[in-house]
N, C-alpha and C positions, 0 to 999 in steps of 0.2 A: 935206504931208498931216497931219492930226491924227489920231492914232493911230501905229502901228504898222509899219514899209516896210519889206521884205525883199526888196533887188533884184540879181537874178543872183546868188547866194549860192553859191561852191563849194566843198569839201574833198574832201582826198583823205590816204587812211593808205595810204603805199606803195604799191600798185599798185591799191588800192581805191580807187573812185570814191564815196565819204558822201554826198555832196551835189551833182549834176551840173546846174547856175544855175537854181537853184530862187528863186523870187520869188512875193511872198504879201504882200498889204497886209491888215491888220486896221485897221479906221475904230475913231476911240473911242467906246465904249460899245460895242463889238461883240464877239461871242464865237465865235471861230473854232474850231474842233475841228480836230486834225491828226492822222490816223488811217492806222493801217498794220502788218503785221507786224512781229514783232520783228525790227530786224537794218537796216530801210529806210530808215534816216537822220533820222528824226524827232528824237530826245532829241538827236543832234549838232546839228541846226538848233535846237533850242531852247537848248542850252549855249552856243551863236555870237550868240545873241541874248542872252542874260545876261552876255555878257562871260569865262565859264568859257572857253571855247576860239574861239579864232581861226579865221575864216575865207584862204582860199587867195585866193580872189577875190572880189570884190562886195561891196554897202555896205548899212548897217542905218542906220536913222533913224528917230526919236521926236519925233512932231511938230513934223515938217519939222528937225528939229536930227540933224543925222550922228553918231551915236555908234560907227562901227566901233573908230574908234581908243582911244575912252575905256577906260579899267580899268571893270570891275565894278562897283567901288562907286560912282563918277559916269555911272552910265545911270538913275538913277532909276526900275530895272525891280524889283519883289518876284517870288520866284521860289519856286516851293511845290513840294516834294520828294515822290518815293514814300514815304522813310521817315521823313518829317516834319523831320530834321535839327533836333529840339529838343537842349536841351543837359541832360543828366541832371541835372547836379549844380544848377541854377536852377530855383527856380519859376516858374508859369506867369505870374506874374505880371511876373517877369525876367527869362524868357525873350520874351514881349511886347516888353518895352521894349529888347530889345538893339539892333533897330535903329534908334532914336532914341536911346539912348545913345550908342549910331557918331558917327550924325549931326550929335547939338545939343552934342555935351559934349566936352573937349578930352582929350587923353590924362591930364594930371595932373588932369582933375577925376572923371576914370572910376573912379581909385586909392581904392581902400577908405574910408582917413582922411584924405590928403591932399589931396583934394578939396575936404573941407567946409570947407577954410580959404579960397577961394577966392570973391571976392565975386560974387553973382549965381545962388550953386552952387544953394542951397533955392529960388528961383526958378524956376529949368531944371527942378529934379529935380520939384518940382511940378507944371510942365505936363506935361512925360512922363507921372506918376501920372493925372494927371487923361486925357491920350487914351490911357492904355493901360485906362481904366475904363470909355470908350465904347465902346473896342473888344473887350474882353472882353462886355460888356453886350449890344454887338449880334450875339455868337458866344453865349449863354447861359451863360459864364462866368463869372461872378460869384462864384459859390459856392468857385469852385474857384483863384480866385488864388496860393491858400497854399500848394497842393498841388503836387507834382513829378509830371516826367513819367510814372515806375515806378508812379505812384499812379493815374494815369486809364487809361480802354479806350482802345481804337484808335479811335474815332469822337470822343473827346474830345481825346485828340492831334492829331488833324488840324486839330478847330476849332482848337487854340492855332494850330497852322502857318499856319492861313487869318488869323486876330487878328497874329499879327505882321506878314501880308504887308499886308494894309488897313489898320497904325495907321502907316503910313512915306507914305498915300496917294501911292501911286507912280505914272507913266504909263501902265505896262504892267503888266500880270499873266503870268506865265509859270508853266502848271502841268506839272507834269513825270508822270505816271501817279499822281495823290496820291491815288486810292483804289484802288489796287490792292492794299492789306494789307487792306481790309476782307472780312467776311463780305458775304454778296448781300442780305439785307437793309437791312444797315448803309448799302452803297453806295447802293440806290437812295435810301433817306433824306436821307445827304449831299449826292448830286448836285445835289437842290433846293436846299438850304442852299447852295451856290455857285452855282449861277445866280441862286438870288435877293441871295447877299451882290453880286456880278456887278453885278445892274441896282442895286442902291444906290450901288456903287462909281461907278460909270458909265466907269472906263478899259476900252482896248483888250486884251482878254484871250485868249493864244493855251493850247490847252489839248490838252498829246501825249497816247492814249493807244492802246489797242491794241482795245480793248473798242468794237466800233458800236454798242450799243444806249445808250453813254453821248457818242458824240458825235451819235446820231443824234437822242437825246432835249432833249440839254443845246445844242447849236451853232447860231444863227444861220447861219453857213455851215462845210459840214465841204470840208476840202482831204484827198483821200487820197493817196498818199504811198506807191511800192515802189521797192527798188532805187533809191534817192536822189534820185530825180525826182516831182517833184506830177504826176497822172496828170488830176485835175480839181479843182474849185473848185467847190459848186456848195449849194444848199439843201439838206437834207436832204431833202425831196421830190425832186429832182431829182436827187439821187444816187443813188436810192433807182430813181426810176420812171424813170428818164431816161440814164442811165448811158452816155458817151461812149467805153470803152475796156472792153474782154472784162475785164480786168485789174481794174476800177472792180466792173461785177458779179457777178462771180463774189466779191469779199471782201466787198459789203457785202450782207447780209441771212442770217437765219437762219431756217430750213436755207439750205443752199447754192441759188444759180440753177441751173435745171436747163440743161445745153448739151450740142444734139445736134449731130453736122456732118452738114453738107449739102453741097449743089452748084447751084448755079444753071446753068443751061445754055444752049444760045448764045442761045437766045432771053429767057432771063433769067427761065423757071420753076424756082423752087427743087424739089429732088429729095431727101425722106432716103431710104436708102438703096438709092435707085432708084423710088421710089415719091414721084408729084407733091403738093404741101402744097397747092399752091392759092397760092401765096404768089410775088411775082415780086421782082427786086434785080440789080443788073450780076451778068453774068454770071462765073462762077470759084466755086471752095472757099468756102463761106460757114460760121457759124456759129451755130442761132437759139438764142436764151437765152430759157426762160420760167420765172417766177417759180411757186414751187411749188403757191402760191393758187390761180394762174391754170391750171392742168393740170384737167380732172373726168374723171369717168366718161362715159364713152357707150356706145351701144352698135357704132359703129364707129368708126375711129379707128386714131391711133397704138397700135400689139400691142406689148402688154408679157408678161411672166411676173409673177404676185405675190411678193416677198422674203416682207416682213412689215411689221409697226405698230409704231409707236411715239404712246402715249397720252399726249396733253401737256394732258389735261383741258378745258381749252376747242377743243381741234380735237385730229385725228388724223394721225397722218402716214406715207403708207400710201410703205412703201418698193417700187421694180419695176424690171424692168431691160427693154431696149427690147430686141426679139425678134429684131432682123438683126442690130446694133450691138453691143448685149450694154451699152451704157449706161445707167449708172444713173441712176434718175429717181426722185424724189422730190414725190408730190400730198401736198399740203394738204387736209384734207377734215372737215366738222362732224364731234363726235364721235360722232352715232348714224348715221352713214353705214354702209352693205354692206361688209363686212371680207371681200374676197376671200381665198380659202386660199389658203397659199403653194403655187408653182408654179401657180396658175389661172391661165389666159387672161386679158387685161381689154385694153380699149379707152380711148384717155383721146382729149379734144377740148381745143380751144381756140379763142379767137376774136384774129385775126390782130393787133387794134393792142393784144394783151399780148404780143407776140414783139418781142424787139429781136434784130436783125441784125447779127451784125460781117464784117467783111473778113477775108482770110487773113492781116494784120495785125493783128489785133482790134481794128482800129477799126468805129466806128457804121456805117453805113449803111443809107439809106431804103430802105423796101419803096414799089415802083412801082407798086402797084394801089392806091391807097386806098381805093375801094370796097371792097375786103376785110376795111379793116379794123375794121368791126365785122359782120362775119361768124365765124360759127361756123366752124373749118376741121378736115378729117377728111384722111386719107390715103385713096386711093383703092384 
């Protein structure tokens, strides 16, 4: 495969299971986002892929060539850090070229003065200058060659980080949370700046981070990630509207998926709290997930109590707790919508193919009426 192969991949720290054979191909040119809370095994499967730490079992490969065994520096992978790992006392000029210095130049040509006596030395050290000026050039660095790390912002730090990983053009790109020190402005600005360095580069680029609105905006496909196991694999649409595992929706989207439990019963009519949805599914403990969007007002319906709003200028977001349950639900709704007062009655609808269904495993499972599902559906 050209790109990226991560097959059956496992560690374990003492009685902790990191990574339980996890397996993830990234095609080259392709930008994988690997999303998950902290704590889920992501940054360890990115360090096994870098060569930083060793896997227990299973094998990594780079266009189609095995590199488990290789060291570090013979995987041909560049790897972009949270805190940038520049080097203070260099400028960005030389901190650019450190890894082509690694690469092209020998130990005693690396040496200050001992170097220059060495024939071919101003040759090498020439092309260095010259693709550490493209790749400065294509990061809008230019200006700032001369300057040391303590001297630039955090948005300018990262470009160096991103200029030295594209001037070694490597096979892989591995980013590890690289804007996570940023402000939210700052971030959304960079994230395009790396998608689009990305589609110049054209290698397989895997990218951890914890934040979804940056693997859901920036990823080709995002793989999410808890508890050391990949959960799905899937486009950002599809992870988003499609969501195979309770696990998968309830972490991606903001606000949270709203999920009530239910019951399907022997005949396989779902029941919340004893009261029929209209909605049918094998029968046993179910669970429906609706997207906060997807919740309105009616005038009957699922009976809530009013919390309160929260004003997020292009919409509102009217907080309520379900009246048997006592679950909390959170509607989406324009921002000149009816502000019910807190503790008020209210009524919310839905129409059936925006419910997705889990098992008392939380896995998927189909709703059996299709007709339903573009119907409006109310509690009875």
């Amino acid at each position: 495969m050209h790109g990226l192969s991560i097959q059956s991949v496992s560690r374990h720290f003492g009685e902790v299971r990191a990574l339980d054979n996890v397996s993830l191909d990234v095609a080259a040119g392709e930008f994988v986002a690997l999303v998950g809370p902290s704590g889920c095994g992501k940054s360890t499967l990115m360090r096994i892929v870098a060569g930083i730490e060793t896997a227990d079992d299973g094998r990594i490969s780079i266009n189609s060539r095995d590199i488990t065994a290789l060291r570090a520096a013979e995987r041909n992978v560049a790897m972009v850090f949270q805190n940038y790992a520049l080097y203070p006392h260099l400028t960005v000029r030389e901190n650019i070229a450190v890894p082509l210095a690694m690469r092209r130049l020998s130990a005693l040509e690396r040496l200050p003065l001992l170097g220059r006596i060495k024939p071919g030395f101003s040759q090498k050290r020439a092309a260095i200058a010259e693709d550490v000026g493209k790749s400065a050039q294509a990061l809008g660095l230019g200006a700032l060659l001369d300057r040391k790390p303590g001297q630039l912002s955090g948005g300018q730090r990262q470009r160096v980080a991103l200029a030295r990983a594209i001037v070694r053009h490597p096979d892989a790109f591995l980013m590890d949370e690289p804007l996570s020190n940023l402000d939210a402005a700052l971030r959304v600005q960079t994230r395009r700046e790396i998608v689009d360095i990305h589609r110049r580069v054209g290698a397989a680029t895997l990218y951890v981070t914890h934040d979804q609105s940056e693997a859901l905006t920036m990823a080709d496909r995002v793989a999410v990630m808890q508890a050391g196991q990949l959960l799905q694999v899937s486009s950002p649409e599809a992870i988003y509207h499609d969501p195979q595992d309770i696990r998968v929706a309830t972490f991606i989207g903001s606000p949270r998926i709203n999920v009530l439990a239910a019951e399907a019963d022997a005949a396989g009519f779902i029941h919340i709290a004893g009261q029929p949805s209209g909605l049918q599914a094998a029968p046993g403990p179910v669970s429906l997930a609706i997207r906060p969007e997807n919740l309105r007002l009616a005038s009957s319906g699922i009976a809530c109590r009013a919390d309160g709003f929260e004003f997020l200028g292009e919409s509102l977001l009217l907080h309520a707790r379900h009246g048997a349950t006592k679950e909390a639900l959170i509607i989406r709704l324009a921002p000149e919508a009816p502000r019910p007062h807190a503790g008020e009655l209210i009524h919310l609808s839905f129409e059936a193919k925006h419910v997705l269904v889990f098992d008392r495993h939380g896995k998927r499972v189909a709703l059996r009426n299709h007709i339903a599902q573009h119907q409006e559906m109310t509690l009875a």
